[in-house]
N, C-alpha and C positions, 0 to 999 in steps of 0.2 A: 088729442094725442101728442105726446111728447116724445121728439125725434133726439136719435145720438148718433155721434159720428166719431171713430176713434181712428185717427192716423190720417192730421189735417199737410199731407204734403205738395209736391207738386202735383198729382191729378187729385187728392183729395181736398185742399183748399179749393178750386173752383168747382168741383162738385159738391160739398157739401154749402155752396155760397147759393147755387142754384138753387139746391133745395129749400133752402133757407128762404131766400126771396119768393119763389114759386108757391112754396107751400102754404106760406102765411103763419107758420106753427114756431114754435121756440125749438133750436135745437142745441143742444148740448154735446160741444165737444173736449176732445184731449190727443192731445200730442205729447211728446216726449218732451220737444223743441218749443221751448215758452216763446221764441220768437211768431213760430206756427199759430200760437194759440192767443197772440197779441193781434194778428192778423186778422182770423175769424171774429177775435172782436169785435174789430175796427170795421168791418162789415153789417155787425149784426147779431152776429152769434155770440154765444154764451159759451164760456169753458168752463171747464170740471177738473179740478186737483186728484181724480184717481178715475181711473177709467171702472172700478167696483162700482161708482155713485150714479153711472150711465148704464152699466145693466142691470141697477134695482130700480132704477127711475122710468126709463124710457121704454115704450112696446115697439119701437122700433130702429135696431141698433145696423147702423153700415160700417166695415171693417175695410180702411185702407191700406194695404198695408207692405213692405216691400221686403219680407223674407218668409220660408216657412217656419222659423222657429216660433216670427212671431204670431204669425196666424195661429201654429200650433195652441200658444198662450194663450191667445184672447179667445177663442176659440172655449177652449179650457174654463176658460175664467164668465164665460158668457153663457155655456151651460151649467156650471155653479151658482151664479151670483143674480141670473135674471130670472123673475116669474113667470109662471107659468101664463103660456099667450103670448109672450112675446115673439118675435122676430127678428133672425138675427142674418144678415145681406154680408156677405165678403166679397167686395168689390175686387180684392188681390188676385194675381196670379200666381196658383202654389199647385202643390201635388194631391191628385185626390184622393189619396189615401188617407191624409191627414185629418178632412172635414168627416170620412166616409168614417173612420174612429170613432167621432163622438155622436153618430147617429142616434144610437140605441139609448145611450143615457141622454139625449137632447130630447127623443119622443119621452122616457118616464119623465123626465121634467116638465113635458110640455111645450119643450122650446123649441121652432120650425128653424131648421140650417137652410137656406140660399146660397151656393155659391154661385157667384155672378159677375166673372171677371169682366171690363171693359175694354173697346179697343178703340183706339185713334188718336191718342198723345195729348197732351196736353191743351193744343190751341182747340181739339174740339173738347176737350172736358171742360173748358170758359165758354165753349159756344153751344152747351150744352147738346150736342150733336155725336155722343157716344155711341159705339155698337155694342152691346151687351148680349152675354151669353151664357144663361142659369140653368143652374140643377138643381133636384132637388120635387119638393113634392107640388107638382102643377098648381092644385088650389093656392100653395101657402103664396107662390109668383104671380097667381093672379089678384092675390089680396093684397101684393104690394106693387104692381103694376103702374099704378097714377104715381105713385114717387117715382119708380125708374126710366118711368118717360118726361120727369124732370128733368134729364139730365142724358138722356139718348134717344137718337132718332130711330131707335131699331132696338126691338127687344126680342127674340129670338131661346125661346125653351127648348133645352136639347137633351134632357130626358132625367136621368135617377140624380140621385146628389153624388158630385163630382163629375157629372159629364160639362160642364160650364167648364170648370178647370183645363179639361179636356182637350175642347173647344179651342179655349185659349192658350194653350199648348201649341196647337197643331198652327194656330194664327201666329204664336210669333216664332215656329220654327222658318214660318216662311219670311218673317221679316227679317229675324235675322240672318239668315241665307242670302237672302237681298239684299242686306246693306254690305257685306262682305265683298260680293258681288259686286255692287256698283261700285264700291270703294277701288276694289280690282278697276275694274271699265274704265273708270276718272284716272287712275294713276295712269294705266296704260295709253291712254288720250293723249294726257300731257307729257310724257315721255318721248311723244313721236310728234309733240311741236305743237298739238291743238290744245286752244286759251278755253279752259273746260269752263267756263262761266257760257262761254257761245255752244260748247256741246251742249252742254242741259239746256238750253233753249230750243237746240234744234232737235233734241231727242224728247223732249218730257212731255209731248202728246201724240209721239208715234209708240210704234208699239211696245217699245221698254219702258213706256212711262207708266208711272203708278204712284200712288200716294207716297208711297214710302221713298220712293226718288223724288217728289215736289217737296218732303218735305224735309230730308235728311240730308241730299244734298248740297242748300244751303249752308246746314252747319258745316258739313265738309268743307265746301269752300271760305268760309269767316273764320280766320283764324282763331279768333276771341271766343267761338264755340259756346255759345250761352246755354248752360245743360236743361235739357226738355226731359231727357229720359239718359238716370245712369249706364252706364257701362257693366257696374256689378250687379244690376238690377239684370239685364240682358243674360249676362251669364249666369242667374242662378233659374231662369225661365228653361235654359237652352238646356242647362242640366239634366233641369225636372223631365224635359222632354225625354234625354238620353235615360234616364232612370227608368219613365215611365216603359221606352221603347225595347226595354233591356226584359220588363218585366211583363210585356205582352209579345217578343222576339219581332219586333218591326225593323225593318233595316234601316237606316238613316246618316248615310256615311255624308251627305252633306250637312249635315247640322254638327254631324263632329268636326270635320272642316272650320265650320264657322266658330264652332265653341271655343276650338283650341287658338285660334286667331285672338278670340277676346281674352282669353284666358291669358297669355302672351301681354298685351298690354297690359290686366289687371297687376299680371307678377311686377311689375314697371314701375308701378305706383299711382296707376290710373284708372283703377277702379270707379272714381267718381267725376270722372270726366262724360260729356256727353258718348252717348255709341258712338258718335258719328266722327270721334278721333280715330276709328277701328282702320282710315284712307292711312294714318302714319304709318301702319307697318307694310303700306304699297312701298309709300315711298321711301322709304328706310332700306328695304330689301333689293338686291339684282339676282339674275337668275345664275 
């Protein structure tokens, strides 16, 4: 079998490395970012000068990818351009309306849609220790099962195609609610005198602690912020949620809270800073 991987970024380079390594098979990828696709190289992997030549070659294609327009595309381009029997994995988090579209012409094609967004950030996409959460047609997720526990410890079917999106919607309305959140918590800390490097110690395995504060805090506190997860990646998730919530009447006035906070630093210029600069507009602002 000949694997492809389109959209080698920060969680899809070390996911698509895993595979790679784990599965013993040649995979072929592309990026937009020749830098990206020097990198997969330099691991092992093979790159592809048009992402057309990975959905006529390969029966099983993974989509990383970090907007809906593009998902939209490759999406598009992968029930066009791939034969019949293949499989096609979107690793991204987008709106399901978008995959739930090319259903009908993906079954006359032949072609199985998966959507199957992941969760855990980066340092477990290298430790291959993902949570994943797909839609789509049971058999097609069982037939590609042994690759996605390449690369997560948990794989989790949560019903028709587009419920995985879903899923992960609803995962990172709570993260980013969270980081907002904690951002708040941390500012207010050290405003009233305590060295928030000793609060996160003394809070991060009582009850407020959670992943998402062992691992976003840090950046919060390092100025140098080394980006794990953009900023405008956040807000175009937080969106999808408010679109989605708009279009099934779900309340969710804290996720608009949070959205409009990130939305705020985007207009700034800071779209591609880590989330985790979302603490400057604590400390920027007084009551």
């Amino acid at each position: 079998m000949k694997l492809g991987f389109i959209g080698i970024g920060i969680m899809g380079l070390p996911i698509a490395e895993n595979i790679l390594k784990k599965s013993g098979l040649p995979v072929l990828g592309f990026d937009i970012d020749s830098d990206r696709c020097r990198q997969f190289v330099s691991v092992g992997g093979n790159c592809s000068k048009s992402p057309e030549e990975i959905f006529k070659t390969c029966e099983l294609v993974f989509l990383s990818l970090p907007n809906n327009d593009l998902v939209d595309m490759y999406i598009n381009m992968a029930v066009k351009y791939s034969t019949s029997g293949t499989k096609i994995v979107d690793l991204s988090s987008s709106y399901p309306a978008i995959i739930r579209s090319y259903k009908e012409t993906a079954d006359i094609a032949g072609v199985s849609l998966i959507d199957c967004p992941v969760s855990g950030g980066e340092p477990k996409a290298i430790e291959g220790t993902l949570s994943a959460m797909c839609g789509g047609k049971k058999e097609d997720i069982e037939a590609v099962l042994p690759y996605l526990k390449m690369f997560n410890i948990k794989v989790t079917y949560m019903g028709e195609l587009g419920c995985g999106y879903i899923a992960k919607l609803a995962n990172n309305m709570i993260v980013g609610t969270e980081m907002a959140l904690i951002a708040e918590a941390f500012n207010f800390a050290e405003k009233a005198g305590i060295n928030n490097q000793v609060l996160f110690e003394a809070i991060r395995d009582g009850g407020a602690g959670s992943n998402v504060m062992d691992f976003k805090v840090p950046h919060m506190l390092d100025e140098k912020r080394l980006v794990s997860s953009h900023l405008s990646t956040h807000i175009k998730d937080q969106n999808n949620a408010l679109e989605l919530a708009k279009e099934i009447g779900a309340y969710t006035p804290l996720c608009s809270i949070a959205t409009e906070l990130m939305e705020r630093m985007e207009k700034a210029g800071r779209g591609s800073e880590d989330v985790a600069a979302i603490i400057d507009i604590f400390k920027h602002e007084t009551k």
